[in-house]
C-alpha positions as CSV (number, residue, x, y, z in Angstrom):
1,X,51.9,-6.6,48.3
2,X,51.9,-9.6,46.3
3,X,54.8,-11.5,45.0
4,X,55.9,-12.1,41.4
5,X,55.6,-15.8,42.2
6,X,52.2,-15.6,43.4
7,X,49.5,-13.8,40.2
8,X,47.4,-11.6,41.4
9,X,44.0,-11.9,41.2
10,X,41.6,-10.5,38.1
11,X,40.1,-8.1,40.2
12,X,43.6,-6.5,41.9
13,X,44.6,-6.6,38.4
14,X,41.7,-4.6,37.3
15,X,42.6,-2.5,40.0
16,X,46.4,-1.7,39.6
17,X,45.6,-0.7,36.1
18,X,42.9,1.6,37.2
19,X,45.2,2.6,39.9
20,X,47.9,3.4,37.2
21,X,46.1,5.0,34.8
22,X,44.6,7.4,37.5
23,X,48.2,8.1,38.2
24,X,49.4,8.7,35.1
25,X,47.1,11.2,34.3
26,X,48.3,12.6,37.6
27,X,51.6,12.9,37.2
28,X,50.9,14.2,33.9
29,X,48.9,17.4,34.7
30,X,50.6,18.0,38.4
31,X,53.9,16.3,38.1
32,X,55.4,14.1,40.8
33,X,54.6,16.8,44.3
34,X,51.7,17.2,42.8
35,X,50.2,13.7,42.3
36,X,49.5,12.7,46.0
37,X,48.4,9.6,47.2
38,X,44.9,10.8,48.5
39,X,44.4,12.2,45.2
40,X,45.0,8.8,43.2
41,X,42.7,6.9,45.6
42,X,40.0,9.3,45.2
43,X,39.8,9.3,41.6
44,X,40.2,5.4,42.1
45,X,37.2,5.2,45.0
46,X,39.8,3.2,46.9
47,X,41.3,4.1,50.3
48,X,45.1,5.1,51.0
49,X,45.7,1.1,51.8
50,X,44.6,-0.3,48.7
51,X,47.4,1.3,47.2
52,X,49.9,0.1,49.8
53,X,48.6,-3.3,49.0
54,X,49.1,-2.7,45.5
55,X,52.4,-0.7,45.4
56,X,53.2,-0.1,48.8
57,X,54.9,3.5,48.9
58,X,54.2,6.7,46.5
59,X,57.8,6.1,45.4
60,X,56.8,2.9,44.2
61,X,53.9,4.0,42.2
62,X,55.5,6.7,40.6
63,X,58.1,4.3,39.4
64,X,55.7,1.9,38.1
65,X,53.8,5.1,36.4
66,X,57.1,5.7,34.9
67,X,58.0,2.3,33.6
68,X,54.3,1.6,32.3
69,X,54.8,4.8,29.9
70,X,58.1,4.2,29.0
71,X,56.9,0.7,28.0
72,X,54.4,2.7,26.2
73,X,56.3,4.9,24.3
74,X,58.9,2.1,23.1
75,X,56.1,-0.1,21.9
76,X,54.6,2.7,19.8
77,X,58.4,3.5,18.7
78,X,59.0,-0.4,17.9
79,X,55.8,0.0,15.9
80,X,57.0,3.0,13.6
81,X,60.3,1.0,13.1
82,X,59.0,-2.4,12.0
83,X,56.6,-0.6,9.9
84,X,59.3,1.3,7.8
85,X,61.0,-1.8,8.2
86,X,58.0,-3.6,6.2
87,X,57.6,-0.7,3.7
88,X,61.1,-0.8,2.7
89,X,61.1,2.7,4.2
90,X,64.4,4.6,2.4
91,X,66.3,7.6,3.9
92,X,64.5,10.4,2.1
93,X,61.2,9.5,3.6
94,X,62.3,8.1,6.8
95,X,62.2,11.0,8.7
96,X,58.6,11.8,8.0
97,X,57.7,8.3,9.3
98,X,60.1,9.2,12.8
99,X,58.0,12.5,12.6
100,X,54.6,10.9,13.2
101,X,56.2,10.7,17.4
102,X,56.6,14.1,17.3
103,X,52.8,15.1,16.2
104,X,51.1,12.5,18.8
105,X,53.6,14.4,21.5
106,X,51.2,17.1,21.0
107,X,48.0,15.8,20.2
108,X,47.0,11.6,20.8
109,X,50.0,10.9,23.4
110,X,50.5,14.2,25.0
111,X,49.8,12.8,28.6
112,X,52.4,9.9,28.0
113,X,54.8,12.6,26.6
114,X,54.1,14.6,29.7
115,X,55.0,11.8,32.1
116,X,58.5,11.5,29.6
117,X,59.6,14.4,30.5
118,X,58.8,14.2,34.1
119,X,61.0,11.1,34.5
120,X,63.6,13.4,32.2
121,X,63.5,15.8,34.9
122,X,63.0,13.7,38.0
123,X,66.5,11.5,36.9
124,X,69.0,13.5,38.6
125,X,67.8,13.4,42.1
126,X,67.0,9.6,42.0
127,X,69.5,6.9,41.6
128,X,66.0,4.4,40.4
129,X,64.8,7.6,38.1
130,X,67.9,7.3,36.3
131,X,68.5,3.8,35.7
132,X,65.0,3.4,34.5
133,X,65.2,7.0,32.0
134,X,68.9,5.5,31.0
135,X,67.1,2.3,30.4
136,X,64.3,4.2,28.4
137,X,67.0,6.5,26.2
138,X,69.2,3.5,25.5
139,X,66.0,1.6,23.9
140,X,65.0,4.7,22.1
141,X,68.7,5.6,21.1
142,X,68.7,1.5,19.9
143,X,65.4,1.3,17.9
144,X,66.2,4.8,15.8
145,X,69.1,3.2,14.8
146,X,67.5,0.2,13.6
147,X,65.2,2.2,11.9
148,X,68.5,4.2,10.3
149,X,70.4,1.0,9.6
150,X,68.0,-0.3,7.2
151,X,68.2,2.9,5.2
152,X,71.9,3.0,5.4
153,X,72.2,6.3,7.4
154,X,75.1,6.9,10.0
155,X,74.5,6.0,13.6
156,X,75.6,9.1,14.5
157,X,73.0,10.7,12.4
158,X,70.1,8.6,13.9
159,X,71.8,9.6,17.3
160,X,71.4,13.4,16.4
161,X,67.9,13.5,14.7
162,X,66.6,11.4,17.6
163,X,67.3,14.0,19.9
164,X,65.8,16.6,17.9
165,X,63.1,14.5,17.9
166,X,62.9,14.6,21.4
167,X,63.3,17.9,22.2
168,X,60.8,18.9,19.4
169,X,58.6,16.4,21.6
170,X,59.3,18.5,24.3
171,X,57.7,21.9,22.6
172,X,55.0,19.9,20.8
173,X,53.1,19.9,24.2
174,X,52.6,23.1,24.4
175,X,52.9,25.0,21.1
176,X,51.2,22.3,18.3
177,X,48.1,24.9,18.6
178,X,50.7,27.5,16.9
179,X,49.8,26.5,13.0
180,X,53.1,28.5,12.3
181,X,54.7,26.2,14.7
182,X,53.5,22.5,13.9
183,X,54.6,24.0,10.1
184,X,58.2,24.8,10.8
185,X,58.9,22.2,13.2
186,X,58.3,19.6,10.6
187,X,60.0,21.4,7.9
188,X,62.9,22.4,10.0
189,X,63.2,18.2,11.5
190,X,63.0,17.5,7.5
191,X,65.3,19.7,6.2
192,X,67.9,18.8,9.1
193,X,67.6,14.7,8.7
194,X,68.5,15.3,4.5
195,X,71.7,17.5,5.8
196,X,72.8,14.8,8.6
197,X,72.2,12.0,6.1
198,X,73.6,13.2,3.3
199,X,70.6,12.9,1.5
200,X,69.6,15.2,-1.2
201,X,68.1,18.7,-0.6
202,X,65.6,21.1,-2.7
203,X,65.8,24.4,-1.8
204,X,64.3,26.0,1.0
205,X,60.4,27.4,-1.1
206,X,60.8,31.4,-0.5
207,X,57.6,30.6,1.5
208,X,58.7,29.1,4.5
209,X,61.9,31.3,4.7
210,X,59.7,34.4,5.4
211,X,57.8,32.5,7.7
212,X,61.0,31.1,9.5
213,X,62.2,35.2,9.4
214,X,58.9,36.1,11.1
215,X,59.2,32.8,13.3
216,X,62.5,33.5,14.6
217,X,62.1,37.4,14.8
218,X,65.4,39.5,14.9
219,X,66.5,40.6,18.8
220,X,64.9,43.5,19.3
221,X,62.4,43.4,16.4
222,X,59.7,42.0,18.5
223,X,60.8,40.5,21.5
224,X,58.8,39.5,24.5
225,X,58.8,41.6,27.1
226,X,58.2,42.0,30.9
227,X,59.2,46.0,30.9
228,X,55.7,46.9,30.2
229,X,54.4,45.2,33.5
230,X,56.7,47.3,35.4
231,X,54.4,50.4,35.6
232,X,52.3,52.5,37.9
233,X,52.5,52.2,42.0
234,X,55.3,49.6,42.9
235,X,57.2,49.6,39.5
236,X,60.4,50.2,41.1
237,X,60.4,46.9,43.9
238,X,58.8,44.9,41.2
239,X,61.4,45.9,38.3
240,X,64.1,45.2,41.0
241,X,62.4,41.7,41.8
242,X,62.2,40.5,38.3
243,X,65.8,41.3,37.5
244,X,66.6,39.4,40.7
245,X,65.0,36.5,39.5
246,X,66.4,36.7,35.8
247,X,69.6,37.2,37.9
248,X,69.6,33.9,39.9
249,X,68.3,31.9,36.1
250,X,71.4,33.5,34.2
251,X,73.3,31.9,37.1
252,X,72.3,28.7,38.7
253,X,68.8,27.9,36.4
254,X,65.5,28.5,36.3
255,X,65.2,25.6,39.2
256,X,67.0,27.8,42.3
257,X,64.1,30.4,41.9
258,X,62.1,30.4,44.8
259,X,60.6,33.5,46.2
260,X,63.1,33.7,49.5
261,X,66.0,33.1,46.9
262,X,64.6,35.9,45.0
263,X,63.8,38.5,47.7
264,X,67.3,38.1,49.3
265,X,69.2,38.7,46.0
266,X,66.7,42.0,45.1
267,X,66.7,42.8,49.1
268,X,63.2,43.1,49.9
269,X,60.8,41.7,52.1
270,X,59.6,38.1,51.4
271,X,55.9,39.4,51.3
272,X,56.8,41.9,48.4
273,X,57.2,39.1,45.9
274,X,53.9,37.4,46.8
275,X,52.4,40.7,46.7
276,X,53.5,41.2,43.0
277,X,53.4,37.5,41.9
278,X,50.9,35.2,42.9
279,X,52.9,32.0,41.9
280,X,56.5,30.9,41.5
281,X,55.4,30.4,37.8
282,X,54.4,33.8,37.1
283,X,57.5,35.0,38.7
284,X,59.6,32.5,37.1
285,X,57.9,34.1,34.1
286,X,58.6,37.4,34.3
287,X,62.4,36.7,35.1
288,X,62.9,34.3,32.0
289,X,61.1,37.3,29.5
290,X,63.6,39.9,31.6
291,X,66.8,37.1,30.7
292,X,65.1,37.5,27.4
293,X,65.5,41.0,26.9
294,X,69.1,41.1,28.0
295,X,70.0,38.4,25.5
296,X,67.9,40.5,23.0
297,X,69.4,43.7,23.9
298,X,73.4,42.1,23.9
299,X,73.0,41.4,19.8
300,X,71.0,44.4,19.2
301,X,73.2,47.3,21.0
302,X,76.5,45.7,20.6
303,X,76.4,42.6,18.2
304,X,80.7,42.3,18.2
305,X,80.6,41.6,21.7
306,X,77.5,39.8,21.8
307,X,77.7,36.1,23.1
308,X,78.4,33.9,20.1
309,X,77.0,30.4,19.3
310,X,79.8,28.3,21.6
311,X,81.9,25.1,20.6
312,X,79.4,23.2,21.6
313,X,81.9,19.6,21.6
314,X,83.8,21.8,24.3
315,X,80.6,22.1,26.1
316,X,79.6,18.6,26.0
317,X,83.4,17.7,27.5
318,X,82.7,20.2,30.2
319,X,79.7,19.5,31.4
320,X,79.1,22.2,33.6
321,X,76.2,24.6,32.0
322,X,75.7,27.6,32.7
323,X,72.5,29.1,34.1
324,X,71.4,30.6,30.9
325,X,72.3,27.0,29.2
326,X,70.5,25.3,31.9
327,X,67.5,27.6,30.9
328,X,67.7,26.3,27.4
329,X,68.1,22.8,28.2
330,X,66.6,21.7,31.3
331,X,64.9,25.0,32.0
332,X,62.9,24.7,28.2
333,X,61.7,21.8,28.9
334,X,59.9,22.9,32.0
335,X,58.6,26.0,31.0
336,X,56.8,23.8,28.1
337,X,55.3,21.4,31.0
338,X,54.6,24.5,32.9
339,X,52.9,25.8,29.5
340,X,51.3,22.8,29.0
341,X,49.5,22.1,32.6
342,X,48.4,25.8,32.7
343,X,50.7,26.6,35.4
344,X,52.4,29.4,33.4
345,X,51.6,31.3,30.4
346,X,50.8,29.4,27.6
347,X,51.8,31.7,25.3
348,X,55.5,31.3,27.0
349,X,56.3,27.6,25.3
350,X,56.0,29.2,22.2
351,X,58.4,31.9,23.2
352,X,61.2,29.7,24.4
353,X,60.8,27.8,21.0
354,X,61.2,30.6,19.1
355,X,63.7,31.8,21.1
356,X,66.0,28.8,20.8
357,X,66.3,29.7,17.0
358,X,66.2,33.3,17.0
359,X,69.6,33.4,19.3
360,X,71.5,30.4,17.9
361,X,71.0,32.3,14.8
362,X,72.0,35.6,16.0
363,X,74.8,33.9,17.2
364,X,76.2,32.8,14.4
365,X,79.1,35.3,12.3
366,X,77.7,37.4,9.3
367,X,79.3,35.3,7.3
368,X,77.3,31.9,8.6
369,X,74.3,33.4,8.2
370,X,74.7,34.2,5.0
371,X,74.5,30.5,4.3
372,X,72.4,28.8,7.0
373,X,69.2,29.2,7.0
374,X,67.1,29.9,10.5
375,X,65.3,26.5,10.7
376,X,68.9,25.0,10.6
377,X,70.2,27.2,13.6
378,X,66.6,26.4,15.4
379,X,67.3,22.4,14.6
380,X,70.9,22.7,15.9
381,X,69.5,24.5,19.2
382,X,67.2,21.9,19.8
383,X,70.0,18.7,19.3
384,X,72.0,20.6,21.7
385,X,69.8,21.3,24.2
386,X,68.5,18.1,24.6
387,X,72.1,16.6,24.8
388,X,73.2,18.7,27.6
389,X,70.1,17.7,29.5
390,X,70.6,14.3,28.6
391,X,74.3,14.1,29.7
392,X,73.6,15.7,33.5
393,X,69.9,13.5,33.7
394,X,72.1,10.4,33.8
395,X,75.2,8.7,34.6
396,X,77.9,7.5,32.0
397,X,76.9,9.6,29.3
398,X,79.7,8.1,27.4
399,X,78.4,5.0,27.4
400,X,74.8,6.3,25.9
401,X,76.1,8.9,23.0
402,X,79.0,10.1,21.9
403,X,78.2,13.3,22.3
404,X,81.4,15.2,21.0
405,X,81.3,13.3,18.2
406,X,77.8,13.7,17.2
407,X,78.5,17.8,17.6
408,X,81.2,17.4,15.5
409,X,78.9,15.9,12.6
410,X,76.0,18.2,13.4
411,X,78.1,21.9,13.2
412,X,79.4,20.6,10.0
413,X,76.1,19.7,8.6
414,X,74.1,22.1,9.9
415,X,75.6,25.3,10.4
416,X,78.3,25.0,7.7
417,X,77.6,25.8,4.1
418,X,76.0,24.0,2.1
């Protein structure tokens, strides 16, 4: 491998970046198990030690995939910010210039988007992971306040939008073919940057509030399902499967399912739950839509005693989510990559999306709802969410956001009245 001392030569240049790109695209569509090193050298027409020469171990590709799109994405992000910089950009129009990330997530830089979260994910089991996605946030976290700064809004503000902006990202993968979607999304990151910034708001156009009440559906008015699946010859070990798997999501995350996990806790035979599912996805699947219909049923059957929208400062101090919060943190983001690759459903990134608003909504008293609209539940979801999976991806949260305090400023503003 050569050294940084010695340059290495135009055509192992040429290489690398052929190398890289080959990767990237990789590690996009199969994540990291999935992007072998036979795999890379194939699409290169190289053999296994060119890339040792290059990069030595898979480890060390990976992590210069990683740091080539994170180098990527802040670039483009420096980009955005000078330019509203240069246009004398002021805080009513600001966030439609921030917004411009969120619609290349889903269309021009979906693969670099892709590889963002996979770094996201990957962070927690890999002390160089994290120091390179803390590296990556902090940058981010820095340039949106820039941006902010120029326009006079609040730090904290920038903080919150930003990860809105990032968890939108994270849907935009998989549900910007959803016109209803791409629609709300924008409207709903909109509406939320005027509240946090104190900027002036119209009224919501009687429009987009039926579309937000279709959108984020009632529990129980049309929820997805996995009952019907549970028919004809083997109904009753399947139905007992699935709730085995929703079982283990509610509890440790949609990560612990595997299909020996799954067939211990529903006590049957390992071969039954190949036999009904033909991948961990689909069962994965089936057990998130079964967590769905419990949540569903809880508001719908008894709404006083239905789990309520939580102190989410509290929940930022403890730090120990839940399965079901794990499911709408780290757990949403990989159902959209899972949506996104093909690997599940695709129809399922869309659900989670929708589901994120239509049970922070439900979840709020009759007397919040009242006064908040459904896009402003869905954009205080989606803050949230990505906060919690921010604060367990990497070390010394404290030092990145101040996350209670950011909660504070985004219950008032958002699901207060206005």
């Amino acid at each position: 491998m050569a050294s940084a001392s010695s340059p290495i030569a135009p055509t192992d240049a040429d290489l690398r970046q052929r190398i890289l790109a080959e990767a990237i695209a990789l590690l996009a569509s199969n994540g990291i198990r999935g992007a072998t090193l036979r795999d890379v050298a194939g699409r290169c027409g190289v053999g296994l030690a060119a890339i040792s020469s290059l990069f030595g171990n898979k480890d060390a590709l990976i992590t210069a995939c990683f740091a080539e799109v994170v180098r990527g994405d802040l670039d483009r992000l420096d980009t955005i910010v000078n330019e509203c910089a240069q246009m004398e950009v002021t805080g009513d129009i600001l966030p439609a210039f921030l917004w411009v990330a969120c619609e290349e997530a889903g269309g021009s830089r979906r693969t670099q988007m892709l590889v963002l979260l996979e770094l996201l994910l990957s962070a927690p089991a890999s002390p160089q992971f994290a120091a390179l996605c803390r590296e990556w946030l902090v940058a981010r976290r820095d340039a949106l306040r820039r941006a902010g700064a120029s326009a006079d809004i609040d730090p904290l503000a920038m903080d919150v939008l930003g990860l809105h902006l990032l968890s939108e990202s994270s849907f935009a993968i998989s549900c910007a073919a959803s016109a209803s979607y791409l629609h709300l999304a924008r409207a709903g990151f909109l509406e939320a940057a005027l509240l946090l910034t104190g900027q002036e708001k119209t009224p919501e156009p009687s429009s987009v509030t039926a579309l937000a009440r279709r959108f984020f559906a009632d529990p129980g008015s049309n929820p997805p399902s996995e009952g019907a699946a549970a028919k004809g010859r083997g109904a009753e070990s399947r139905a007992r499967i699935v709730d085995a798997a929703a079982s283990i999501i509610e509890a440790d995350g949609l990560s612990a399912i595997t299909n020996r996990a799954v067939a211990d806790r529903a006590g049957v035979s390992l071969a039954l739950t190949t036999y009904h599912f033909k991948s961990i996805a689909d069962l994965s699947f089936s057990g998130i839509l079964r967590v769905f219909e419990k949540v569903n049923a809880g508001f719908t059957s008894a709404p006083a005693e239905a789990p309520r929208v939580i102190d989410t400062a509290e929940r930022f101090r403890i730090r120990q989510p839940t399965g079901v919060e794990k499911l709408a943190s780290r757990g949403m983001v990989e159902i959209s990559m899972a949506a996104a690759r093909g690997v599940a459903d695709p129809s399922l990134g869309l659900a989670i999306r929708q589901q994120r608003g239509t049970i922070t909504y439900a979840g709020l008293d009759q007397a919040t709802r009242r006064d908040v609209t459904r896009m402003r539940a869905a954009s205080h979801a989606l803050w949230a969410s990505m906060g919690l999976m921010v604060s367990v991806a990497v070390e010394d949260i404290d030092g990145l956001y101040d996350l209670t305090a950011m909660a504070r400023i985004a219950g008032r503003q958002l699901l207060e009245k206005s």
